[in-house]
Structures are given as C-alpha cells and as structure tokens.
C-alpha positions as CSV (number, residue, x, y, z in Angstrom):
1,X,112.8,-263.9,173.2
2,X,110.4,-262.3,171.1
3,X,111.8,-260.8,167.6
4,X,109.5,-259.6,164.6
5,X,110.5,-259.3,160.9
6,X,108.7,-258.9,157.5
7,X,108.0,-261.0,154.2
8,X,105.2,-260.5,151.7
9,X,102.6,-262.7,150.7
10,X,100.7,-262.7,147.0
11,X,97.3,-261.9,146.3
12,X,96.9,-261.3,142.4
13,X,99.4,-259.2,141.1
14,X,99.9,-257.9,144.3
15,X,101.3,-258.3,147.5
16,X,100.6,-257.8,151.2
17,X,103.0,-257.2,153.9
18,X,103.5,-260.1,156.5
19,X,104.8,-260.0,160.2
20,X,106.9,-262.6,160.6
21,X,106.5,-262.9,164.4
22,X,108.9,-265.3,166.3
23,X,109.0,-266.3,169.9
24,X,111.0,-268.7,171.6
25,X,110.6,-269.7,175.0
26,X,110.7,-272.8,177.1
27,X,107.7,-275.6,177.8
28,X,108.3,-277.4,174.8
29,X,110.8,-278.6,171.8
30,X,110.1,-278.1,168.2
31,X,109.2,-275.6,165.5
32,X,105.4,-274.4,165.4
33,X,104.1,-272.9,162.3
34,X,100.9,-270.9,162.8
35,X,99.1,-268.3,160.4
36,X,97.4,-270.3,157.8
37,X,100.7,-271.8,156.2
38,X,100.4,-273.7,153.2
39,X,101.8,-277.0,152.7
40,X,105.4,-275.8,151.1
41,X,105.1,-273.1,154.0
42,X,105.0,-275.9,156.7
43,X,107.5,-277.8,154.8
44,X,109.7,-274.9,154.9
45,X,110.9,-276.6,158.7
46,X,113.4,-279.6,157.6
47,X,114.6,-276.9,154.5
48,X,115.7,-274.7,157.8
49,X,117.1,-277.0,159.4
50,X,118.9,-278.6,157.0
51,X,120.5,-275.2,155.9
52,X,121.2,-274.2,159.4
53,X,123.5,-276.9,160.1
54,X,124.8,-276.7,156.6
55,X,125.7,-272.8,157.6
56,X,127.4,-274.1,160.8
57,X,124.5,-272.6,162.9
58,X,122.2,-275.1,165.1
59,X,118.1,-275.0,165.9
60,X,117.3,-273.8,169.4
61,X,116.4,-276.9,171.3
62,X,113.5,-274.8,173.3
63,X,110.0,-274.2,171.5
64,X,109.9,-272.0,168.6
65,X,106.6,-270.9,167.7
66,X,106.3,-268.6,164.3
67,X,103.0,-266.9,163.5
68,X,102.5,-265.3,160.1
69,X,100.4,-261.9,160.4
70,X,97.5,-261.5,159.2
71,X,96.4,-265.0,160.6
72,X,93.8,-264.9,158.2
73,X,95.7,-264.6,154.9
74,X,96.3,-267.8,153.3
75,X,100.1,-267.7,153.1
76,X,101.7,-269.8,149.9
77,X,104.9,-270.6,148.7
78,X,108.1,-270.9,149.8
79,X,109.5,-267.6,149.7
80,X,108.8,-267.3,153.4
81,X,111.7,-269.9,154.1
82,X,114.2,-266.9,154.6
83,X,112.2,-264.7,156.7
84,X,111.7,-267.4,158.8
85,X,114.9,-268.6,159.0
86,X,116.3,-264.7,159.9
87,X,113.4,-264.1,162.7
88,X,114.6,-267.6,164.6
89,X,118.2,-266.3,164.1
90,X,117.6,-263.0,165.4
91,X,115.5,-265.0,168.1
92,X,118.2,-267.0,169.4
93,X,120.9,-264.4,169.4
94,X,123.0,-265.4,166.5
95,X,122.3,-262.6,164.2
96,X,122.1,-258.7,165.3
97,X,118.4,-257.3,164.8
98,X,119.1,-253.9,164.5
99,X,118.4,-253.8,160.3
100,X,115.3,-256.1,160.8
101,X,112.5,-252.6,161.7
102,X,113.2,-251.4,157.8
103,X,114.1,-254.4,155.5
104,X,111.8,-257.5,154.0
105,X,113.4,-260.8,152.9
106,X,112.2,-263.1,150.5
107,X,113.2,-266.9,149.3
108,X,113.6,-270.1,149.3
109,X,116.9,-272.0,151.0
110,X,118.4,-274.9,149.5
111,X,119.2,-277.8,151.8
112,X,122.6,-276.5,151.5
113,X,121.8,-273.2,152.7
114,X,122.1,-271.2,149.4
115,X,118.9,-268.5,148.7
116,X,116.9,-269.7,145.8
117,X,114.6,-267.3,143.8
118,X,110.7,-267.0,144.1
119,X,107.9,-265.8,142.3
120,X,106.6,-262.4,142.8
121,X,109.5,-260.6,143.3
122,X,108.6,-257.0,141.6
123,X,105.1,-256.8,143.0
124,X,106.8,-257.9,147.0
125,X,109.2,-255.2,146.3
126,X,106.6,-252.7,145.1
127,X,104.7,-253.4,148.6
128,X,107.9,-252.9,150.4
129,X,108.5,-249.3,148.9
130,X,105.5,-248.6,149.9
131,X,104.9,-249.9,153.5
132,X,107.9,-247.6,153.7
133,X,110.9,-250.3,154.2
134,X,114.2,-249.7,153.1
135,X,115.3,-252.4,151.6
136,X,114.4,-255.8,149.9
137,X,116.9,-259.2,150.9
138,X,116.3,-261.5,147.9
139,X,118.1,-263.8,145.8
140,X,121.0,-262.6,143.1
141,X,118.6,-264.5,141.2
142,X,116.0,-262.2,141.5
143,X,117.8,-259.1,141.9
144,X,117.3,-257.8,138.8
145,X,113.4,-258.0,139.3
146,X,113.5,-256.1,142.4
147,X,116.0,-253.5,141.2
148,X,112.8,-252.0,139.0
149,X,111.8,-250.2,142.0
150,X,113.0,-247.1,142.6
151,X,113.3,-246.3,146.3
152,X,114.4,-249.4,147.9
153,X,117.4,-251.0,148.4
154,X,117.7,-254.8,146.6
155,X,119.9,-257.0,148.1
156,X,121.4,-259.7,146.6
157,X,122.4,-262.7,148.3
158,X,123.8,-266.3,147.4
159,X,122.9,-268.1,150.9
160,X,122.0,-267.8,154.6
161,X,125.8,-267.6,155.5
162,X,125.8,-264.5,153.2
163,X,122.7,-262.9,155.1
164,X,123.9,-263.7,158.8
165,X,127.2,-262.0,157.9
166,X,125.3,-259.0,156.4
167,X,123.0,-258.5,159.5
168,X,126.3,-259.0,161.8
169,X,127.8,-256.6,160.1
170,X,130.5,-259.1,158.9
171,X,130.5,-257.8,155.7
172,X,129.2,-255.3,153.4
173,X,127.1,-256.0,149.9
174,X,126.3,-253.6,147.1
175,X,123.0,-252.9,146.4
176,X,121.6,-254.0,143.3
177,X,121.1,-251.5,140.5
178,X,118.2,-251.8,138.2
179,X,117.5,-250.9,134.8
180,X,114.4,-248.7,133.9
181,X,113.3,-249.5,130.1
182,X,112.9,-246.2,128.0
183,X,109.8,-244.9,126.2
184,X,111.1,-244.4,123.1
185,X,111.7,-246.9,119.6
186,X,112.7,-250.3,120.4
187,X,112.4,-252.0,116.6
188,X,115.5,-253.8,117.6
189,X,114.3,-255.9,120.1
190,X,111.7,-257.5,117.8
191,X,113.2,-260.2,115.6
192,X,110.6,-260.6,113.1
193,X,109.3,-257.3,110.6
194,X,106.5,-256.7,107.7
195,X,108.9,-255.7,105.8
196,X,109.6,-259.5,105.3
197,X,105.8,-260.4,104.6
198,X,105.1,-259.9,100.8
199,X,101.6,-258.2,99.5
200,X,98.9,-258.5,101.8
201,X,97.9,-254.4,101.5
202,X,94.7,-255.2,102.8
203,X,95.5,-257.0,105.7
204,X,98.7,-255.0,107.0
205,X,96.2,-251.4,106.6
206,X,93.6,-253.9,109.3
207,X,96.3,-254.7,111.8
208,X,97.7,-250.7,111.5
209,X,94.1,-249.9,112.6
210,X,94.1,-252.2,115.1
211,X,97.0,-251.6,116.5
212,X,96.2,-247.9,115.9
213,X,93.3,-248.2,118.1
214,X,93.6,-251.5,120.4
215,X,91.0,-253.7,118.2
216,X,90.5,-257.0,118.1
217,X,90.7,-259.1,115.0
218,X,89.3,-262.0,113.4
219,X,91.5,-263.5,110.3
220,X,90.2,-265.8,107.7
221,X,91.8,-267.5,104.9
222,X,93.4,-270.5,103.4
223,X,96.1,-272.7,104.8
224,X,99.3,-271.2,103.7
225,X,97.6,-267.6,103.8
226,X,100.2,-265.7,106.1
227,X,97.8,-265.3,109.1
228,X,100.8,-266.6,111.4
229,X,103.2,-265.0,109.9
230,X,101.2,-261.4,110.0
231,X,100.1,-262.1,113.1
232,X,103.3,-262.3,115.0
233,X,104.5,-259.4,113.7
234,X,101.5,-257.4,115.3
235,X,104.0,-256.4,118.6
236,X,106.2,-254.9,116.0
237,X,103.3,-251.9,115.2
238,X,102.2,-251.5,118.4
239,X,103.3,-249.0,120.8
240,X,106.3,-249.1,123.2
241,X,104.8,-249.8,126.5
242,X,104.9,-246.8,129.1
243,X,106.7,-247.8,132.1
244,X,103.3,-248.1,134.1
245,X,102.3,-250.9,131.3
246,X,105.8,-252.7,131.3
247,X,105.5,-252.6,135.2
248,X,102.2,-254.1,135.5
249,X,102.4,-256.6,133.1
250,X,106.3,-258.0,134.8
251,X,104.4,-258.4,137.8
252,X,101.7,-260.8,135.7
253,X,104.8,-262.6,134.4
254,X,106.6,-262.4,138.1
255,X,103.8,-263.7,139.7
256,X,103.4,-266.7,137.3
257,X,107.1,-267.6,137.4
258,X,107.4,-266.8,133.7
259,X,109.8,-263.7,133.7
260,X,113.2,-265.7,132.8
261,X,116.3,-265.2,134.6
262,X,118.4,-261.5,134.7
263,X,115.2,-259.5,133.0
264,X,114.2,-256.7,135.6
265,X,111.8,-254.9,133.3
266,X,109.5,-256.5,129.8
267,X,110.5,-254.1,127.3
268,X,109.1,-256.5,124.9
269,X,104.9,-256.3,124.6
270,X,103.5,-260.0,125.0
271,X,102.8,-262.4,122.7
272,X,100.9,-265.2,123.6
273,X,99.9,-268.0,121.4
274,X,98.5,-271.2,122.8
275,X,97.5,-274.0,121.3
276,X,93.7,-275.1,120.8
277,X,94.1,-278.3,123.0
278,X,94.1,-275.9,126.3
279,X,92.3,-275.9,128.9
280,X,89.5,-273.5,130.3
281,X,92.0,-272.9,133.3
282,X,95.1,-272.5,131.4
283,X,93.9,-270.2,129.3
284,X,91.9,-268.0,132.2
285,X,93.4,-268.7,135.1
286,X,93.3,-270.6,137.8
287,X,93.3,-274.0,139.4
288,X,93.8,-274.5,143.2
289,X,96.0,-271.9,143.8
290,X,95.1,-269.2,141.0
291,X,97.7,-268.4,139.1
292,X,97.5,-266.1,135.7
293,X,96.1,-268.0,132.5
294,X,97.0,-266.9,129.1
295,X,94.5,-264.0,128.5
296,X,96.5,-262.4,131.7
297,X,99.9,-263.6,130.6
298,X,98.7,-261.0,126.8
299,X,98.1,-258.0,128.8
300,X,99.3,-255.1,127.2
301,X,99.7,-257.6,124.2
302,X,98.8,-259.8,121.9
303,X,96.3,-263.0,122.4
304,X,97.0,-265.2,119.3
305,X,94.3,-268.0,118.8
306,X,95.0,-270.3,115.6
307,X,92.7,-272.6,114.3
308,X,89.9,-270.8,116.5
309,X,87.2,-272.9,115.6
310,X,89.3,-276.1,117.1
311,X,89.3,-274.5,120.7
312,X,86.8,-276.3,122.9
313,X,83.5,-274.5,122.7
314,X,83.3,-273.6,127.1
315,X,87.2,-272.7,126.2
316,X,85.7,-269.7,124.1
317,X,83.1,-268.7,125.8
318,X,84.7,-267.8,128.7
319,X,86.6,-265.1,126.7
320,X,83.6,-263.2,126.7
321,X,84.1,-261.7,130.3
322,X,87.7,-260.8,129.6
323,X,87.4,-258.7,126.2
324,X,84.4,-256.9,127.6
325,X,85.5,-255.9,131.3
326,X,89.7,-256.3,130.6
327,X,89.7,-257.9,133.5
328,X,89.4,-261.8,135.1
329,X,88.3,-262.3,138.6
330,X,89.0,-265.9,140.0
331,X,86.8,-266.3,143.0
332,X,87.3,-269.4,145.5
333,X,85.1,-270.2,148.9
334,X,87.0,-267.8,150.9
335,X,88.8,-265.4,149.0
336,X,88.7,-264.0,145.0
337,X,92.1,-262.7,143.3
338,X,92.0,-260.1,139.9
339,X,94.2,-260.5,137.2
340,X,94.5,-257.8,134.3
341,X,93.6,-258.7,131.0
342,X,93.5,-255.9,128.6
343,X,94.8,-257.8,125.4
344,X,94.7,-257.5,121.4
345,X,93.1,-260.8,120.2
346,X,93.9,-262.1,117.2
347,X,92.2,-265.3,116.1
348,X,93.1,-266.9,112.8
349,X,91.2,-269.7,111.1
350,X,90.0,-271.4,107.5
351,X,87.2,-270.4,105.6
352,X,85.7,-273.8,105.9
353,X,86.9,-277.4,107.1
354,X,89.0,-278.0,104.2
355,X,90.5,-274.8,103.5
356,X,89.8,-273.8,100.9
357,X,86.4,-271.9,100.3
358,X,87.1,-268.4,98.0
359,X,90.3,-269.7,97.3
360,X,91.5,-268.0,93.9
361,X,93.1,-271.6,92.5
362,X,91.9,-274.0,94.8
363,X,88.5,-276.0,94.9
364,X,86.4,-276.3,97.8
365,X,85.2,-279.9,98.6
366,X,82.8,-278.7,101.7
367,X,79.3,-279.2,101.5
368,X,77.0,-275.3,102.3
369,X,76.1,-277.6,106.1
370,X,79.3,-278.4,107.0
371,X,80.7,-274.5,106.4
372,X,77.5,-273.6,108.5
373,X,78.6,-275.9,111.3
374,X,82.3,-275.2,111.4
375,X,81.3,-271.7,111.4
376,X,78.7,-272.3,114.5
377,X,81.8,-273.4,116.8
378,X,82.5,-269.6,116.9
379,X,79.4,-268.4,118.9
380,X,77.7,-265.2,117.8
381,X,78.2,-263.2,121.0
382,X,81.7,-263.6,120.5
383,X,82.1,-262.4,117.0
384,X,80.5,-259.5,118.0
385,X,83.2,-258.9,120.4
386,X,85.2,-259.1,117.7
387,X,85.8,-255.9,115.9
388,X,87.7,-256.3,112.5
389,X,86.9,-259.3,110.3
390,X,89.5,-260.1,107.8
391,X,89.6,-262.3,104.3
392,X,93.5,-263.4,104.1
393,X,94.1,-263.9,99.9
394,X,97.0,-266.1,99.7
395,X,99.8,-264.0,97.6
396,X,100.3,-265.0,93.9
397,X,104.0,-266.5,93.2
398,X,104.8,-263.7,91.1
399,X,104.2,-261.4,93.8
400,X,106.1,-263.3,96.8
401,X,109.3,-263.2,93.8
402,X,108.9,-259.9,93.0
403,X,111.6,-257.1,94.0
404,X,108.9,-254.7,95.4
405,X,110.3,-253.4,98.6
406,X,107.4,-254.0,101.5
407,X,106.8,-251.1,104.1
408,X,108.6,-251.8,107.4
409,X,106.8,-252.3,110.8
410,X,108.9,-249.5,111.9
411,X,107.0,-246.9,109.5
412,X,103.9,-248.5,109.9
413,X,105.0,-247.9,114.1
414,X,105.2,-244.4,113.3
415,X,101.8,-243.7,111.9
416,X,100.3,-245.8,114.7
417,X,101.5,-243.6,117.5
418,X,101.0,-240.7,116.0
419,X,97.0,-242.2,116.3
420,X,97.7,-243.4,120.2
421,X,99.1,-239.7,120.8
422,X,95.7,-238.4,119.3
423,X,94.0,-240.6,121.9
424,X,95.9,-240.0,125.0
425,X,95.1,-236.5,124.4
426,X,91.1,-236.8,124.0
427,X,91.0,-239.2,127.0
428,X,93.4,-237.4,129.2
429,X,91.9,-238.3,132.8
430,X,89.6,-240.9,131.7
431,X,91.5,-243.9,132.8
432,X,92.0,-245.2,129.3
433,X,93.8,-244.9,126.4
434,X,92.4,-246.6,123.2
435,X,88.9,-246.1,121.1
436,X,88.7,-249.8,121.6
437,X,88.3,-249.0,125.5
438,X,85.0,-246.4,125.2
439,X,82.1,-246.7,126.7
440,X,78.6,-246.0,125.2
441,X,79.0,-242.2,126.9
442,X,82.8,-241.6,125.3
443,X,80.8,-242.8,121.9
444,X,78.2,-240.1,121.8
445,X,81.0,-237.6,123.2
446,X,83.9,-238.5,120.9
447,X,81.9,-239.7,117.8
448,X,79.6,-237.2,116.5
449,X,78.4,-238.1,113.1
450,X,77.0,-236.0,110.4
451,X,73.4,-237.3,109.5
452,X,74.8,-238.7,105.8
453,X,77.0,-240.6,108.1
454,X,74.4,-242.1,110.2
455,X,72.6,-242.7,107.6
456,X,74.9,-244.7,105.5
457,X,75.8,-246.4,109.1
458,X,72.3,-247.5,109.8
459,X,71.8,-248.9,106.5
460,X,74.2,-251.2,106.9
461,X,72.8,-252.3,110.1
462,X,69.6,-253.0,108.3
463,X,71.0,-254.7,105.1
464,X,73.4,-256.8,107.4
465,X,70.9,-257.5,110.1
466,X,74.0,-256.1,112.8
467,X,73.8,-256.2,116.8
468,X,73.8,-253.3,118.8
469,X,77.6,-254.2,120.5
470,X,78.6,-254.9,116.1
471,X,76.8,-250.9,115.7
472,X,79.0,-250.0,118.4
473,X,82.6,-251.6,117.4
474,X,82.1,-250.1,113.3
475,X,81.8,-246.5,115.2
476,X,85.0,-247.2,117.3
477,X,87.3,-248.5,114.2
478,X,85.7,-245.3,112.4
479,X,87.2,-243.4,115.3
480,X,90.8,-244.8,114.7
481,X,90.7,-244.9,110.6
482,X,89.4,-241.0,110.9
483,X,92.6,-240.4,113.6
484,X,95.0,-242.3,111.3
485,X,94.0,-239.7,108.7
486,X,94.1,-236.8,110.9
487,X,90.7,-235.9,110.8
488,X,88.8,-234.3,114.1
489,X,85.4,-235.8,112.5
490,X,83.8,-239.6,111.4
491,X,83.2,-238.8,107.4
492,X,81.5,-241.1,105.7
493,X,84.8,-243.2,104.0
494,X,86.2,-243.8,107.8
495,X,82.7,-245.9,107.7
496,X,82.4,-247.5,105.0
497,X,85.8,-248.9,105.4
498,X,85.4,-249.8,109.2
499,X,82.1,-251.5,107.9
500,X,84.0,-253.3,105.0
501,X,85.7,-254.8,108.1
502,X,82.9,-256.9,109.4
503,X,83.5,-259.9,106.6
504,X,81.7,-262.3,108.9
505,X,78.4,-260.2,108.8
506,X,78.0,-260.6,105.3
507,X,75.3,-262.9,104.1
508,X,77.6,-264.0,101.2
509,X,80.1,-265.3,103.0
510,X,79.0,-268.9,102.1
511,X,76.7,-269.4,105.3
C-alpha cells in the first residue's frame, strides 16, 4: 500500500516542504530509506522501532521503502522521525489517513515513544501556512514556536500513542494558541537601564545616535571605563522590533536551537557577546552542516565585541562582508544557505596594551610602537566600516557618589523613535529602514548639503586624510543627529559633531 504525507526540511532560515512517500509491498524485509537522508535521518529506523513496540504497535514484516521528496535535497535532522513513523502507520493500516492531505508533522521520538522537540519549528510552520496545510503535528515542546503563525493549526503532542489516537479519531486535542508580541513599549522586559550608569554625557548622546540611526560603534577607553556596562544597555534605546523583525530573527534562533523552551515569539532584540577566543565559524556561521554564527544570532540587535583587538586577525576580517551587504552566504560543493545579519556592532577596547593611554590619573607605560601595533590588529578597512568612534573617560568618584539623577533608557527610547519614525517615512518602499542602510543614490537624494556644509565636510577629509566609505558614514550620522533634532536639512553642527565622532582618524590619537 502506497500512502504519502508531509514534513519540512531546513535550508537557512527557511524551510521546504517534503513528501514523505511510503510504500510497502512484498519481495523483501526491512526498512529502506531513500532521498538523500542524513546520518540521524537513517538512524531514525531502530528510534521507530523501538517506539513502535513501546506504543504496543509492531513493524510490518514485508519491505518498507520510504523516499523523501525532493530526492535531491539533502535532508538533516531528526525531525523527520515522526513523519516517518505516521506514513508506515498509515501504510500498514493502523492509523486512518484521512487528516494526512492537509497537516505536516515534525519530531523526534524517544525510544519510549514520546515526541521530542526539533529545531526549526517557526520557519516549518511558516512553510506549512503557506503550502496551504492546515495544520502543524509537533511537540508540546515546541508548540509555543509554532503557535506564532497565524493560520494554521499547532498541535501538541506528548508521544506516538497520542498521535495514532488523534488520526483514529480516538481522541480530540486543543489546538495550540499562540501569543503575538505587541509593537508598543516593552522597558520592562530589559533588566538592566542608563539610568543606573553615572556620567558618561558624551557617550550615552553616541549610542542615542546610534541607536537613532542603526550605526555601528567603536568604544575606547581604560579598563574600568563603563564600555560593558553602556554597552549592554544599548537594546534598552533601541526600538521594539516590528513583528516582521521579531519573526525573522526567532526563526535564526529556531533554526540554531537557541530559542529556549515555552518562548513563541523574541520580544527581546538580541544581544550577543562572544568572547575573543572564537572561532572564524562560530562567529559567521557554519561548519559541516551550516548553522547561524554569532553575527546571524545579533540580527535585529546588538553584536558586542570586547577586547576587539584580542580577536584573531582572519576572525575580523571576515566581518567585513557582513556589515557591508547585512547578509552571510555560506556556500558548500553542492548547495549555499543565507543567513540575515543586519546587526549594531559594538566593539569595545583599551587605548593601548596597558590601558591606560589619556587616562586623566593614570600613567601610560606603552612605548609610541607598541600603541601602533596593538592598534594595527584592527585593520583599516574595518574601521572604516565603523561609523562612530568613541573615547570612554572613566567617571570621577565624586561623580559616581553624587545624587544627580541619570536620564532613563526609557526617555532616551522615546527620542530614538521619534528619529526611526522620521526614517520609515523617507524610505517608505525602499526596503529599509535606517540612515545606516543607504546607498550612495539615497545619500545624494536624502542628504543635500549647503555648500558651507560641504565645505567644512571636505576639509576635514583633507586635514584627516579620510576614505571615501569614512566621507560616506560622517554624512549618514549627520543624517540621524539632524533627524534627532528635527531638522529636514544637514546644517553645519549635525557635521561637525558626526565628524567629532571619528576619534580614530585623528592623527593625535597617539599613533
């Protein structure tokens, strides 16, 4: 008897629909996987049979052969265990097939026939909405996950005696109801604040701007500073993510198995922070079967690099392709997956290798070629794809025990998408939605300057000896100080300030 039914299979962040096709006949004994089944696919055999007899059900003893459509998609994982499991039920008679046409099932069974969960849930039940199935069989697990999407129906299961009794009809189970996170303030979910972070004016009007306008930012100062601290407050400014951006980036966590248990949608924008020992793939993505790396893991949030001179010097470099396209491609002999990367970096190091170089109290012990070489880890192509360069002051004692009441990150919030607003609205239809995101067109278009402007502009490129990409990031933080302010037009103080911004380009920044 011939019986088909459908699973998913994950390429990305995305999925494609399999046909789980299942015939069993005589001439033979035994289960035959075809289909281009990975390893933990053709393992998925003795975890069938093991929960089959566990369920009080037996294996056919004629010849089962299972091929999974398209043949020439690599199938992974073992989500496909149930799937499997259901077609040689349905095969065999032992389950009805009537509700197989319109619904998808996904996990992994336990020896002992309970339905584990898998990664990839949201972007298998995103496919299945719209391949235009009904519903979505999954674990309770993962319920929550698949909920997200509207117009299917999630069902949660504990094991494979739980889904034979739902396809016989033996009993009746609730559809999973999902939880859609709102667009509106969410300063609760964020433990941390800048109200708690004393001083630091400067610094805390950079990060506004950069969270104002999706920048990326380069922070220097001594050990003991506050870069950590002021970076991991940067989520707290930014703006709630739209349910498009909280959608796209669960399906990166999903996908990577990184989404936690009973959390349908991120509310939360990520924060990632990995340490300098790791590796080119972990922080890209990759390895044999590509999974997300760090820089995917930030999207629609916040890449934190401390000590940025420490990361490996190939480790670096391959963040070039990533803050200039927003995008990774991992490519392989025969097939190439995409991952998302549109992130805020955030790098944080010292201005030399003891610390302590500008330091209002402190004496540097660093010789002029050892601040040149520590400074040379960070190539110059990189920098430029920096926008904001920042000097971190460490705060005096009597201003860290002083009573002055710091502004909160939910005021700071407010100013900061009022700005976003202001650019949603001028590049309505464009496909993005920061200054950090224009192109060299959307500059001349959305940047006019007045010639004293310009002026003052292009003698700072002369006098700091700038790069044309360096010319280009000063307009686009210009752009988001004027729209902080309110103005339509780059005056010449939304310049100056974005220029006083490039600390790095200085030539008496002891280099």
């Amino acid at each position: 008897m011939f019986v088909k039914c459908f699973a998913g299979a994950i390429v990305g962040i995305k999925a494609v629909k399999v046909d789980v096709e299942v015939n069993v006949a005589g001439g033979g004994i035994g289960l035959f996987l075809v289909g281009l089944p990975d390893n933990a696919v053709k393992e998925s055999e003795q975890r069938i049979r093991s929960a089959f007899e566990n369920s009080q059900r037996r294996m056919t003893a004629k010849k089962v052969v299972v091929n999974l459509a398209p043949a020439d998609l690599r199938k992974e994982g073992s989500g496909f265990d149930l799937p499997i499991a259901v077609g040689i039920l349905a095969a065999t008679q032992q389950v009805l097939d009537t509700r197989l046409a319109d619904t998808m099932f996904v996990g992994e069974l336990s020896l002992d026939g309970a339905v584990k969960p898998v990664r990839g849930v949201l972007p298998l039940a995103v496919m299945a909405k719209e391949s235009g199935l009904t519903r979505i069989v999954v674990s309770s697990a993962s319920a929550h996950e698949a909920a997200v999407v509207d117009g299917v129906e999630v069902i949660p299961v504990e094991s494979l005696k739980d889904v034979i009794a739902y396809l016989n009809n033996e009993i009746d189970i609730a559809p999973a109801v999902g939880e859609v996170a709102e667009v509106a303030e969410q300063e609760s979910l964020y433990a941390e604040d800048f109200a708690d972070v004393k001083g630091q004016r400067d610094v805390k009007r950079a990060l506004e701007i950069a969270a104002a306008g999706g920048h990326n930012v380069l922070m220097i100062g001594a050990p003991g500073s506050g870069k950590t601290m002021l970076a991991r407050r940067m989520p707290t400014i930014m703006p709630p993510m739209s349910l498009e951006e909280a959608v796209e980036a669960t399906k990166i966590h999903s996908v990577a198995g990184k989404l936690g248990e009973n959390i349908g949608l991120m509310r939360k924008r990520p924060f990632r922070a990995p340490h300098h020992l790791t590796s080119q793939v972990a922080l890209i993505g990759g390895g044999q079967s590509p999974q997300p790396g760090e820089v995917s893991l930030a999207h629609n949030g916040v890449l934190f690099l401390d000590e940025l001179p420490e990361f490996g010097r190939n480790v670096l470099e391959v963040l070039r392709q990533p803050l200039e396209d927003r995008m990774i491609t991992i490519s392989r002999a025969k097939y190439s997956v995409e991952y998302p990367s549109n992130f805020t970096l955030i790098g944080a190091m010292n201005p030399c290798p003891c610390g302590y170089y500008n330091h209002p109290t402190k004496e540097c012990s660093c010789q002029p070629f050892a601040i040149n070489r520590y400074f040379s880890r960070i190539s110059g192509p990189l920098l430029d794809r920096i926008d904001m360069h920042i000097e971190v002051v460490p705060v005096p004692l009597s201003e860290i025990n002083g009573e002055q009441k710091e502004e909160s990150s939910a005021e700071i919030r407010k100013r900061v998408i009022a700005a976003r607003e202001v650019q949603l609205q001028r590049f309505a239809g464009t496909g993005i939605h920061s200054n950090a995101m224009m192109n060299s067109a959307m500059l001349r278009k959305f940047c006019p300057m007045s010639a004293e402007v310009r002026s003052l502009l292009e003698m700072a490129m002369q006098r700091l000896n700038l790069s044309a990409r360096a010319y280009d990031r000063i307009i686009k933080v210009a752009r988001t100080i004027a729209d902080l302010a309110g103005a339509e037009n780059i005056e010449a103080a939304h310049i100056a300030e974005a220029i006083n911004y490039r600390t790095l380009d200085r030539d008496s920044w002891g280099r």
